[in-house]
N, CA, C and O atoms as a DFTB+ gen file, in Angstrom:
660 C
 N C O
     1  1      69.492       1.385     -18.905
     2  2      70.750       0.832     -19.361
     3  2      70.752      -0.666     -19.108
     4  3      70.134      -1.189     -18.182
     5  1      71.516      -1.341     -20.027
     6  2      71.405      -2.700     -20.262
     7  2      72.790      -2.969     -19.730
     8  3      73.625      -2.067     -19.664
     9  1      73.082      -4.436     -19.282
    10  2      74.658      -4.723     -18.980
    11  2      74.750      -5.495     -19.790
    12  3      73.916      -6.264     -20.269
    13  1      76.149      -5.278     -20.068
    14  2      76.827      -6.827     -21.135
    15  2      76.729      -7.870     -21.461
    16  3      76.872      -8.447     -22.539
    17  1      76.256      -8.391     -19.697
    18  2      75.642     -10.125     -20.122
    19  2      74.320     -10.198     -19.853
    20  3      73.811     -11.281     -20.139
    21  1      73.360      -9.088     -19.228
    22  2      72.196      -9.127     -19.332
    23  2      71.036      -8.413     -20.017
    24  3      70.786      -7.311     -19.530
    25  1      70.407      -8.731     -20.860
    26  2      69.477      -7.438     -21.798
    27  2      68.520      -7.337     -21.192
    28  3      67.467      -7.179     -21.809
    29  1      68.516      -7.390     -19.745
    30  2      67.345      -6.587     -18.555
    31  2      68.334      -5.457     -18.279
    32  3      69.557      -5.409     -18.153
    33  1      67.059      -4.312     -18.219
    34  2      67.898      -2.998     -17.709
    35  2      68.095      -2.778     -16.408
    36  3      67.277      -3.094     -15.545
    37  1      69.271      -2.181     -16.172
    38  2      69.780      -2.409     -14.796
    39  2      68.890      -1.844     -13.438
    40  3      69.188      -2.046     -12.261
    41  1      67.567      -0.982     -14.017
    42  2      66.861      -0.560     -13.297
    43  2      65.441      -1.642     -12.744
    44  3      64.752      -1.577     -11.725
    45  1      65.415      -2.380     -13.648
    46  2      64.476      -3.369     -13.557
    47  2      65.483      -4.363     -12.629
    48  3      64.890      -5.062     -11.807
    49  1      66.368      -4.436     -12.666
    50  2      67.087      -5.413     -11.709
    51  2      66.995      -4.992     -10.241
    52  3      66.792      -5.680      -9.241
    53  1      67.214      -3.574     -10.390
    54  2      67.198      -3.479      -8.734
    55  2      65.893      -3.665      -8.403
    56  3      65.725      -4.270      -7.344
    57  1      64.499      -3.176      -9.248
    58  2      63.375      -3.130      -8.515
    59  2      63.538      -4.881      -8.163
    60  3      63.392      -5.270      -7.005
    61  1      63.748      -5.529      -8.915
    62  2      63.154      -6.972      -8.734
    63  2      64.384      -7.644      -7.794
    64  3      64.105      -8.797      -7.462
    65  1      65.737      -7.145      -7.276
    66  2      66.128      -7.594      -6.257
    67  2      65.251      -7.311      -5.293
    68  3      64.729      -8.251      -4.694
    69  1      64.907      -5.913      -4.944
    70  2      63.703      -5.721      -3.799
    71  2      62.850      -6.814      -3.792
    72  3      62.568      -7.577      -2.868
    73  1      62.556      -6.793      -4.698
    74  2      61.123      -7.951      -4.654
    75  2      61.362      -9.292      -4.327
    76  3      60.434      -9.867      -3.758
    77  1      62.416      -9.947      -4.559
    78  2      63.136     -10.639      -4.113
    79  2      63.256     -10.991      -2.388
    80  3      62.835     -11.793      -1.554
    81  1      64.209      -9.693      -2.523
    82  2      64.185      -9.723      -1.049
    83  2      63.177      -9.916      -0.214
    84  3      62.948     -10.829       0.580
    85  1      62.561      -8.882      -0.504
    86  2      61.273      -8.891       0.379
    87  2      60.503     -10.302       0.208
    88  3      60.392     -11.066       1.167
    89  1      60.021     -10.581      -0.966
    90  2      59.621     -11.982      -0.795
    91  2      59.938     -13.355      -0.240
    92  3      59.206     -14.323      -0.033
    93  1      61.232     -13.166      -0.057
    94  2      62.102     -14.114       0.278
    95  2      61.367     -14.826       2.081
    96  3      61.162     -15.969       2.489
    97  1      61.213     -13.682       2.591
    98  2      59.889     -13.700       3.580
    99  2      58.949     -13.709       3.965
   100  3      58.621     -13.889       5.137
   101  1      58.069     -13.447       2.741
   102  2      56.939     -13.603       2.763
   103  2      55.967     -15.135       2.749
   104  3      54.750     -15.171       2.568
   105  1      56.781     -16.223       2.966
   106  2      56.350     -17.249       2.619
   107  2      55.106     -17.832       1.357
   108  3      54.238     -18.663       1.627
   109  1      55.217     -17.417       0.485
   110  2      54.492     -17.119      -0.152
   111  2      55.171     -17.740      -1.684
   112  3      56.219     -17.247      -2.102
   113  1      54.439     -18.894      -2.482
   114  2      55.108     -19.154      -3.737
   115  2      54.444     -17.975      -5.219
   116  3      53.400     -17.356      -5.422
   117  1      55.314     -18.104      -5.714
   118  2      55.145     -17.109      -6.709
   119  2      56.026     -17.061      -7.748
   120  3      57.166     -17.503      -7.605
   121  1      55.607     -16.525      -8.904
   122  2      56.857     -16.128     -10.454
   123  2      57.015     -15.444     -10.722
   124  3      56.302     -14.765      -9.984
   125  1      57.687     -14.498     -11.617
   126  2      57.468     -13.296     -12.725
   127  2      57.075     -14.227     -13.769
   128  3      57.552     -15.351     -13.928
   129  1      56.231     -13.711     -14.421
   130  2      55.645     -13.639     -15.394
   131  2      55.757     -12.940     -16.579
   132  3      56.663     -12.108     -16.624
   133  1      55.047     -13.079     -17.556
   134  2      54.517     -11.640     -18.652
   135  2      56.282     -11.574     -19.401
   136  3      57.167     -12.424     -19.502
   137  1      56.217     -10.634     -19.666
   138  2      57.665      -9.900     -20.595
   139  2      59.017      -9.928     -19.854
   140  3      60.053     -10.118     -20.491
   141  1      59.026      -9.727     -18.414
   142  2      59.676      -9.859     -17.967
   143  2      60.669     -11.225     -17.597
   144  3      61.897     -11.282     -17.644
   145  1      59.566     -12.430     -17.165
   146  2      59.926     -13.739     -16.926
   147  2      60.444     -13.967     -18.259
   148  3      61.674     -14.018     -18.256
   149  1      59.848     -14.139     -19.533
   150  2      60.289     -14.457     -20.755
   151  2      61.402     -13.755     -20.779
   152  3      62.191     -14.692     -20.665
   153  1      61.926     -13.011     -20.828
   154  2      63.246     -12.044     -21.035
   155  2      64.617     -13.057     -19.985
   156  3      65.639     -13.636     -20.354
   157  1      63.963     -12.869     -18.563
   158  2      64.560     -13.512     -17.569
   159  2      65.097     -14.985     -18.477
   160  3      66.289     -15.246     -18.318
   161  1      64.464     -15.745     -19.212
   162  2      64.866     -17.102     -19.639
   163  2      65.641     -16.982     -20.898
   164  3      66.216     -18.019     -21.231
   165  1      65.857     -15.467     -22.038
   166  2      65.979     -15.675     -22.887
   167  2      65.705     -15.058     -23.804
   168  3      66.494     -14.590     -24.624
   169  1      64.144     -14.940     -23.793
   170  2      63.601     -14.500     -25.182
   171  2      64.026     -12.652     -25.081
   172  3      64.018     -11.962     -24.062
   173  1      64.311     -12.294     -26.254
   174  2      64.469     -11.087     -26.440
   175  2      63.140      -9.944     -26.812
   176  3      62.634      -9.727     -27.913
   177  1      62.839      -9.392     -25.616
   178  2      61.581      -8.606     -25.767
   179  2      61.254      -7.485     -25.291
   180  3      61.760      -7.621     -24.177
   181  1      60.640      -6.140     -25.273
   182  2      60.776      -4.920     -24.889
   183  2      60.112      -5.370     -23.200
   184  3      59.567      -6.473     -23.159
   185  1      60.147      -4.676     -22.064
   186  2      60.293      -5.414     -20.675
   187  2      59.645      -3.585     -20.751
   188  3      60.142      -2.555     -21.206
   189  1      58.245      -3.912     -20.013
   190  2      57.425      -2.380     -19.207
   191  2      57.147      -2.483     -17.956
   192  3      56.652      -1.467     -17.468
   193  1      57.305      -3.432     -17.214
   194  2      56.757      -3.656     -16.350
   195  2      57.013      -5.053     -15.793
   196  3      57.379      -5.899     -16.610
   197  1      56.871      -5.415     -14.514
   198  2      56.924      -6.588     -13.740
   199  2      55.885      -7.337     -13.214
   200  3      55.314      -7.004     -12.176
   201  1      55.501      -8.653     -14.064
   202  2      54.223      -9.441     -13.372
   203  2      54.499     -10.199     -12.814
   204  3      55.440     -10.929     -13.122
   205  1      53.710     -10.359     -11.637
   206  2      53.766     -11.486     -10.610
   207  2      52.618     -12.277     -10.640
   208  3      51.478     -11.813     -10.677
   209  1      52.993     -13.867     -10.619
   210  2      51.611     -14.586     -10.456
   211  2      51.824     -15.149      -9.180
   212  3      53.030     -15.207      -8.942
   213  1      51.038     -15.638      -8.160
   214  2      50.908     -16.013      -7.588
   215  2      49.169     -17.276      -7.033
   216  3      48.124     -17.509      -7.641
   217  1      49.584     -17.648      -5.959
   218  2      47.915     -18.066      -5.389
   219  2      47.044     -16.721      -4.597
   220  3      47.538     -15.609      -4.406
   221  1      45.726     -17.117      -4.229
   222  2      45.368     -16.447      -3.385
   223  2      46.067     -15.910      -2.283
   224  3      46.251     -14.747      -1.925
   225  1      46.365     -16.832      -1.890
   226  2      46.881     -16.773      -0.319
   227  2      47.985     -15.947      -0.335
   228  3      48.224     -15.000       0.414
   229  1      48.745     -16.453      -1.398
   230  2      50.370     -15.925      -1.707
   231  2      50.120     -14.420      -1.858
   232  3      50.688     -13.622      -1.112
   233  1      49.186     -13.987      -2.919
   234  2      48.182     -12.424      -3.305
   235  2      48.478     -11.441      -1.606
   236  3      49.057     -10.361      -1.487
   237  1      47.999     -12.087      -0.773
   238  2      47.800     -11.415       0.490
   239  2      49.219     -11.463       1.216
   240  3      49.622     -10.421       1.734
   241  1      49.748     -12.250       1.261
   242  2      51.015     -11.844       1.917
   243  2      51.904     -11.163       1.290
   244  3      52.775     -10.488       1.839
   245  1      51.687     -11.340      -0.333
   246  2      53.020     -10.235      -1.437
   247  2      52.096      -8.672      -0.865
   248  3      52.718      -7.646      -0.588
   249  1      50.776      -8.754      -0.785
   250  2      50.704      -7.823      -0.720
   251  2      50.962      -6.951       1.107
   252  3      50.811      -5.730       1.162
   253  1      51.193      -7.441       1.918
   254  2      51.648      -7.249       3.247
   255  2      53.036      -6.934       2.796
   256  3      53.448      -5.828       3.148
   257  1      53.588      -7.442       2.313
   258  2      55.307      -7.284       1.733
   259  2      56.131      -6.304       0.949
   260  3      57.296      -5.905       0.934
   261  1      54.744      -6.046       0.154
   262  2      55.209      -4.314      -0.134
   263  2      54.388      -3.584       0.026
   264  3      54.179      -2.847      -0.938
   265  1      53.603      -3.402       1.125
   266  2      52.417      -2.837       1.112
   267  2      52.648      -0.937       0.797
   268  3      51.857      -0.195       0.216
   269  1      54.069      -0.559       1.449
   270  2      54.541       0.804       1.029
   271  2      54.733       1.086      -0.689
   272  3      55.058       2.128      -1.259
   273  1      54.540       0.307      -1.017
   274  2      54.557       0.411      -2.905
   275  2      53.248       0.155      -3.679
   276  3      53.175       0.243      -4.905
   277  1      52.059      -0.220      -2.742
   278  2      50.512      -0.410      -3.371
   279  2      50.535       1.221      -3.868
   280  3      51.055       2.228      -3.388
   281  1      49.641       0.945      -5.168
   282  2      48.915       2.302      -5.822
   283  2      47.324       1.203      -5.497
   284  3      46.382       1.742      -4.915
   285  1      47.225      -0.074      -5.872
   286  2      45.794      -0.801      -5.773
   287  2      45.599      -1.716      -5.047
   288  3      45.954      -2.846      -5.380
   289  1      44.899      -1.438      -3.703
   290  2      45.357      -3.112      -2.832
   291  2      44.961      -3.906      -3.647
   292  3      44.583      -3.686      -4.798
   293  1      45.040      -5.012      -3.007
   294  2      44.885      -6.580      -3.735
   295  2      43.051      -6.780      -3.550
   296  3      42.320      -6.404      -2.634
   297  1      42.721      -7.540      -4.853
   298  2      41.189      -7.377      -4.635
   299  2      41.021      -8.363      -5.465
   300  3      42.032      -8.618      -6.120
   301  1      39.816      -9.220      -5.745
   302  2      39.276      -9.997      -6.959
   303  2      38.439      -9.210      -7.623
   304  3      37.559      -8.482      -7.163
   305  1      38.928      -9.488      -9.346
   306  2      38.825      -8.715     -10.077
   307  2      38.640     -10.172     -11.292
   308  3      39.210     -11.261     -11.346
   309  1      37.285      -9.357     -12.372
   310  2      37.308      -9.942     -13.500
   311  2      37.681      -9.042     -14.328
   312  3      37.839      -7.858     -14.029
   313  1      37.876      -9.599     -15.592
   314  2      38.366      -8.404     -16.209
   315  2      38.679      -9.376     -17.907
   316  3      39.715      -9.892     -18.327
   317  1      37.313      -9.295     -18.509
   318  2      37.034     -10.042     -19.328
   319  2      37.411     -11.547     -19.613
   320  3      36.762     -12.401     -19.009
   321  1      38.353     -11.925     -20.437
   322  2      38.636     -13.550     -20.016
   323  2      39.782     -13.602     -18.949
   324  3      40.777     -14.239     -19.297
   325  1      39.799     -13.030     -17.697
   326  2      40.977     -13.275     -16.668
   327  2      39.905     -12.715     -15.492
   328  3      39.069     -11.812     -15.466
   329  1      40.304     -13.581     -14.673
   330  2      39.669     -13.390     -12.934
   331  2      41.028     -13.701     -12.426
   332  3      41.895     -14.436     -12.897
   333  1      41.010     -12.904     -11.258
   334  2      42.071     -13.357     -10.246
   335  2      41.811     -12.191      -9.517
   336  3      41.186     -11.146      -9.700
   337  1      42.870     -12.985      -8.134
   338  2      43.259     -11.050      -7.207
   339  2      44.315     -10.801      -7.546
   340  3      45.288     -11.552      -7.612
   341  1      44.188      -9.185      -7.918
   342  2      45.503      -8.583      -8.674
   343  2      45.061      -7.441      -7.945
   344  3      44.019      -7.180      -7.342
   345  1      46.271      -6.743      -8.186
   346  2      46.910      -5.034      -7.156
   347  2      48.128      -4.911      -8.240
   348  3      48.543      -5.621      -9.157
   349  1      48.501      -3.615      -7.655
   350  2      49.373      -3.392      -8.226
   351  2      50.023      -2.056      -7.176
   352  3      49.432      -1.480      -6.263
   353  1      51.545      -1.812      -7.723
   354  2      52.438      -1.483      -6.983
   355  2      53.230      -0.916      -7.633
   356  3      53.329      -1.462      -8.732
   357  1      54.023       0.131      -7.497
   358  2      54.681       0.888      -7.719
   359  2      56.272       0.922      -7.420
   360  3      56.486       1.774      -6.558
   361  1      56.997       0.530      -7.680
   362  2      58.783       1.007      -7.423
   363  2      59.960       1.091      -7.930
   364  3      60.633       0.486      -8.764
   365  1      60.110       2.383      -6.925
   366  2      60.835       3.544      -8.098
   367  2      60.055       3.552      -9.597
   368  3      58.849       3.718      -9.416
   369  1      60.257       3.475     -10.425
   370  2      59.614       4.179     -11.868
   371  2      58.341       3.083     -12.279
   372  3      57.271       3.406     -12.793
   373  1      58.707       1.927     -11.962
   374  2      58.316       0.530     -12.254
   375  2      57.304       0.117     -11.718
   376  3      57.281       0.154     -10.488
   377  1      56.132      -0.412     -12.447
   378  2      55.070      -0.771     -12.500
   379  2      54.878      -2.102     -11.934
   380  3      55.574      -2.923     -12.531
   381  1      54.199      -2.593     -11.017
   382  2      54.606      -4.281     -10.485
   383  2      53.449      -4.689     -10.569
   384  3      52.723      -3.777     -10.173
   385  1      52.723      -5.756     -10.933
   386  2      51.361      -6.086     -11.381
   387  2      51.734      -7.399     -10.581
   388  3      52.852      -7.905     -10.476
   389  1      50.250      -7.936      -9.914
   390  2      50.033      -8.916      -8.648
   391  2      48.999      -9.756      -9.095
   392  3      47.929      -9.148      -9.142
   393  1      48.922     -11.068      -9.481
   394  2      47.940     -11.765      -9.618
   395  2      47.745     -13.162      -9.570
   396  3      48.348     -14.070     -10.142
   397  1      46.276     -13.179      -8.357
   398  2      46.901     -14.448      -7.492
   399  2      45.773     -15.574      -8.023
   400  3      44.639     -15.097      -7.979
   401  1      45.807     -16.613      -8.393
   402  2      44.797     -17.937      -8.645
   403  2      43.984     -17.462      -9.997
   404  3      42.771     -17.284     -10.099
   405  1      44.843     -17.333     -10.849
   406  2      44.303     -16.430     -12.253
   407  2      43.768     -17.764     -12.786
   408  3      44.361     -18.842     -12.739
   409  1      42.233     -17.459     -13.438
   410  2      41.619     -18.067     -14.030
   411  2      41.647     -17.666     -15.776
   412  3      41.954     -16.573     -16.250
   413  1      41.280     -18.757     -16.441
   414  2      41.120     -17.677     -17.896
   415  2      39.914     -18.370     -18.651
   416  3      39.965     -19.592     -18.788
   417  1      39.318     -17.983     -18.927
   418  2      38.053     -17.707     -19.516
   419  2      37.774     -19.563     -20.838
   420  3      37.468     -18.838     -21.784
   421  1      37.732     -20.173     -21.099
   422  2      37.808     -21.085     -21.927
   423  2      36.687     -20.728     -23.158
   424  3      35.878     -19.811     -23.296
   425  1      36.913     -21.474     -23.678
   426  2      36.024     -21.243     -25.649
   427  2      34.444     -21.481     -25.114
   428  3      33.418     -20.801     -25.135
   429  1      34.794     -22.762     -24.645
   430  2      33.287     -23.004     -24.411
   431  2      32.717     -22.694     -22.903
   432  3      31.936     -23.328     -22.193
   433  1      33.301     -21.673     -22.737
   434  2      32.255     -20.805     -21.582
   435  2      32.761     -21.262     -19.857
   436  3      32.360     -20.792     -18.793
   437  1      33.584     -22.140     -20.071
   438  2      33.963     -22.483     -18.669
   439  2      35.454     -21.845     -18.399
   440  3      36.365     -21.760     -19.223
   441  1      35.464     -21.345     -16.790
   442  2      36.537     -20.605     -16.340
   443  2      37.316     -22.196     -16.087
   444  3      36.714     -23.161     -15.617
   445  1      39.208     -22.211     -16.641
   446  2      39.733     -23.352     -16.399
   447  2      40.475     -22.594     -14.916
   448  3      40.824     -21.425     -14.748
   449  1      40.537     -23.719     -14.018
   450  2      41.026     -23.456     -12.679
   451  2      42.517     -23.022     -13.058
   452  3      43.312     -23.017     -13.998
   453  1      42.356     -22.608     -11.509
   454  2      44.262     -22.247     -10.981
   455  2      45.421     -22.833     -11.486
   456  3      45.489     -24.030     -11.206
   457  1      46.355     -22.396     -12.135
   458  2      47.237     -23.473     -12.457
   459  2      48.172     -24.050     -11.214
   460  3      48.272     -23.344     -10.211
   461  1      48.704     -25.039     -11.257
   462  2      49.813     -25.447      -9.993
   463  2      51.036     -24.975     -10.200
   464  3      52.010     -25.485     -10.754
   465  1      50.840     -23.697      -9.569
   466  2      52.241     -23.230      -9.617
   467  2      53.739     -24.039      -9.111
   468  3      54.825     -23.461      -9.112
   469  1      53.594     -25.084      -8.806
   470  2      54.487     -25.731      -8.151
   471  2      55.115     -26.265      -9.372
   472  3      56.340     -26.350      -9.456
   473  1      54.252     -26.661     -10.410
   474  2      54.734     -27.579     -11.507
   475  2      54.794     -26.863     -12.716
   476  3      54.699     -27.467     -13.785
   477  1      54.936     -25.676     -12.667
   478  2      55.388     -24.619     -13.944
   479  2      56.082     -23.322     -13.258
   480  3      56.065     -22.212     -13.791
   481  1      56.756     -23.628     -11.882
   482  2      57.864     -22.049     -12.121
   483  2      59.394     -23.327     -11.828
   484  3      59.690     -24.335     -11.187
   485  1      60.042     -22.185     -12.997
   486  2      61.380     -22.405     -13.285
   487  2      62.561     -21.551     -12.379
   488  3      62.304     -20.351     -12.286
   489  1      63.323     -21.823     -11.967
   490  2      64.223     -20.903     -11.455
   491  2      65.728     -20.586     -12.059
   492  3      66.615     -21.432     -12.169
   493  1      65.861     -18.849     -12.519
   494  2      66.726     -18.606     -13.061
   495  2      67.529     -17.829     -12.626
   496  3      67.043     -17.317     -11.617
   497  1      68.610     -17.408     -12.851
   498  2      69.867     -16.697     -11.969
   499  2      70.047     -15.668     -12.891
   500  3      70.129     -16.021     -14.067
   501  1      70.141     -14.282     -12.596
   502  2      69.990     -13.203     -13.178
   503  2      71.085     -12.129     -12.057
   504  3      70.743     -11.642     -10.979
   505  1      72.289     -12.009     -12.670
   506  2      73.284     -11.653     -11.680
   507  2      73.257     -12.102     -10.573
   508  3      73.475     -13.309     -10.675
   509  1      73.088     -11.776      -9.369
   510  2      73.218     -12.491      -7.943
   511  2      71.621     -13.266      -7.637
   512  3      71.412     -13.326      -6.425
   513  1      70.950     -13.614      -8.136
   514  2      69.805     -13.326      -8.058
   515  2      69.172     -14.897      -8.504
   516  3      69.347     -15.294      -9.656
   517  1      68.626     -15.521      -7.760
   518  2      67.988     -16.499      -7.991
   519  2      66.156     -16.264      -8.117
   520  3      65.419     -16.276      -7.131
   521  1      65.694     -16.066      -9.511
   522  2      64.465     -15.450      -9.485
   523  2      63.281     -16.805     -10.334
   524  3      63.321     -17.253     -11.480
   525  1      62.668     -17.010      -9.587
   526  2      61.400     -17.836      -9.822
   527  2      60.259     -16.875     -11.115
   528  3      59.608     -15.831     -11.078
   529  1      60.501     -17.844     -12.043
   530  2      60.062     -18.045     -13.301
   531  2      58.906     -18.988     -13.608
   532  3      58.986     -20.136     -13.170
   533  1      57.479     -18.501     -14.556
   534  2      56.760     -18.843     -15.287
   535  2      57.749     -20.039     -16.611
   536  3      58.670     -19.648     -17.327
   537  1      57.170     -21.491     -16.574
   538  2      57.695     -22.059     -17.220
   539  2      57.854     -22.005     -18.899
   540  3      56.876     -22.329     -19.571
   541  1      58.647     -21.742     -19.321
   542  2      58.033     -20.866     -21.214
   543  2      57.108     -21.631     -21.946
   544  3      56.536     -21.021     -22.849
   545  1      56.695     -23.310     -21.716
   546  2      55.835     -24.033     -22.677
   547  2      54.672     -23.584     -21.631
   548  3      53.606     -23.698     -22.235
   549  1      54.479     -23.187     -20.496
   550  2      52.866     -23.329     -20.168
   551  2      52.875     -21.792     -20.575
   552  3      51.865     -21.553     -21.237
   553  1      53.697     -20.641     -20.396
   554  2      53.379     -19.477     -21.155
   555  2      53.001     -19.768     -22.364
   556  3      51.784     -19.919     -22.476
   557  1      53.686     -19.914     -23.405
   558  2      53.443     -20.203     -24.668
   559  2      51.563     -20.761     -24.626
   560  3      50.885     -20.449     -25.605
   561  1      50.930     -21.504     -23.538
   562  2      49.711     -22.254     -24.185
   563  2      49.147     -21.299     -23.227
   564  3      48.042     -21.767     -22.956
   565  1      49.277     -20.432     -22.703
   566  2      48.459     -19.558     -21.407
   567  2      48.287     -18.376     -22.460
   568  3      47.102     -18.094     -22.642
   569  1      49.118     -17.685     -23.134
   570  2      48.945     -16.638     -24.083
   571  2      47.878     -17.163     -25.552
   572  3      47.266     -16.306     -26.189
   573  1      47.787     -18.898     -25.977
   574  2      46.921     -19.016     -26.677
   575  2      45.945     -18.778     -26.652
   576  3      45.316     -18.158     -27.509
   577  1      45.343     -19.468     -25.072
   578  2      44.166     -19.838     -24.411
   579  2      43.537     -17.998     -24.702
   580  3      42.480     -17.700     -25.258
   581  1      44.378     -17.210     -24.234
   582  2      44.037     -15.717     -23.959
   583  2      43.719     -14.967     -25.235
   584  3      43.243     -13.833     -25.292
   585  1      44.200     -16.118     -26.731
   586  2      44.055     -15.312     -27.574
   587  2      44.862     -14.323     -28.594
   588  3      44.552     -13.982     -29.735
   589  1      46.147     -13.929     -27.701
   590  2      47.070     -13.568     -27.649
   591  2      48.335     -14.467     -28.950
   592  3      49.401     -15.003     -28.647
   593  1      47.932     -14.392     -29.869
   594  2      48.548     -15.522     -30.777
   595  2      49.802     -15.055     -31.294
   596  3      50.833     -15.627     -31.647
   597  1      49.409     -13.784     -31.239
   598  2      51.310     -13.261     -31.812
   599  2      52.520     -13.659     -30.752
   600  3      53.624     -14.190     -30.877
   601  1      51.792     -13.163     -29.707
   602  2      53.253     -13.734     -28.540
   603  2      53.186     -15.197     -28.338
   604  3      54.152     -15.958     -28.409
   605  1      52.093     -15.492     -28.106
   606  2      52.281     -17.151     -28.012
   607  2      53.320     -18.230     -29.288
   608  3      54.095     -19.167     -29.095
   609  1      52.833     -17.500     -30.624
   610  2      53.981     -17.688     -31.215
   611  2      55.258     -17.685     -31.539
   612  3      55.947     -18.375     -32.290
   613  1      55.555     -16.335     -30.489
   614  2      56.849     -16.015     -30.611
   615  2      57.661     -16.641     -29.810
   616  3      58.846     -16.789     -30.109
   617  1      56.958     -17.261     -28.279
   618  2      57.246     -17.894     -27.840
   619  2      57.552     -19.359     -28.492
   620  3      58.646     -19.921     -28.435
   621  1      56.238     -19.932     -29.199
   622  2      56.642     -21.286     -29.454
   623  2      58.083     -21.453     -30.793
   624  3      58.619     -22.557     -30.883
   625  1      58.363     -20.785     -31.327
   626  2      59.146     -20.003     -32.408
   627  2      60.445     -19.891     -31.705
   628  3      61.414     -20.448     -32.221
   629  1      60.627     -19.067     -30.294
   630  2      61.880     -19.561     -29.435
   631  2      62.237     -20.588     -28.602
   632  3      63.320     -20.790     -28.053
   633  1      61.215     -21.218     -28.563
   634  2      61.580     -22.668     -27.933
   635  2      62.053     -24.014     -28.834
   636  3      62.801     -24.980     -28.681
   637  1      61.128     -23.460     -29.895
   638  2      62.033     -24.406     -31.153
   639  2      63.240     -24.361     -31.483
   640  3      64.067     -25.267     -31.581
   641  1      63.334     -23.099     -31.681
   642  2      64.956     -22.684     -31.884
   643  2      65.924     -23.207     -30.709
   644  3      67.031     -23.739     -30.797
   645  1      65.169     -22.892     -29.610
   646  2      66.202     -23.496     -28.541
   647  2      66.746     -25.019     -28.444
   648  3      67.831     -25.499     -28.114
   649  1      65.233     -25.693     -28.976
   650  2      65.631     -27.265     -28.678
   651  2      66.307     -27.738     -30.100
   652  3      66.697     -28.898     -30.229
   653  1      66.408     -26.919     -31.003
   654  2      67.213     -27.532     -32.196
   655  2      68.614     -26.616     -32.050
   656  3      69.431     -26.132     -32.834
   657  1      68.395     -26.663     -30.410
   658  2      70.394     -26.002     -30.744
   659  2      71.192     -26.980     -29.683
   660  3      72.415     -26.903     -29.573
């Protein structure tokens, strides 16, 4: 179920107050990402699941933080054009995907480094909830890089719209 002023379902809200919470202690910087973060800012999109990006370091303490919700500890993993440490986690119904110092694969054969998360998460308010956000123009060029051209468009397609309003 969806609420009135938000088209996140109210079940995805509670998992990600948890996450919240709990992170809130973990000292550890980090975003949502993926379908979710985009939704969080705006864009209107079907929401399966909850991604988290993070750094390495950050990887190991999210994962101390819910460690009662791992189905995959945290590990480095390639996984065709994406390296990073990713895990994943489980709560209540909801799928939580973990991935820390994500690399992505470039054209001409070189992995481009870590991005600075410092200088692409946004922070947005989602009922009581102050939730750290993937910035939508470095999504938009992170989904190119990946290949991914339909969403990357759809993204660049709602940001236009946004700045001509």
């Amino acid at each position: 179920m969806k609420t009135a002023d938000s088209p996140i379902p109210t079940d995805l809200i509670a998992v990600l107050r948890l996450i919240c919470e709990r992170l809130a202690h973990a000292d550890a910087r980090w975003a949502v990402t993926g379908s979710l973060g985009m939704a969080l800012q705006g864009v209107r999109l079907e929401i399966h699941d909850i991604d988290l990006q993070t750094d390495a370091d950050g990887a190991r303490r999210i994962e101390a933080s819910l460690r009662e919700f791992a189905v995959s500890p945290v590990r480095f993993a390639v996984g065709g054009i994406i390296k990073s440490w990713y895990g994943t986690f489980r709560i209540a119904s909801t799928t939580v995907e973990l991935m820390g110092d994500v690399e992505k694969l470039l054209s001409d054969g070189t992995w481009e480094p870590p991005p600075n998360l410092r200088s692409i998460i946004r922070v947005v308010q989602v009922a009581d909830l102050q939730v750290p956000v993937l910035d939508l123009e470095y999504e938009e060029q992170a989904y190119r890089k990946l290949g991914r051209v339909e969403r990357a468009d759809l993204l660049l397609s709602w940001l236009r719209d946004r700045d001509e309003c």
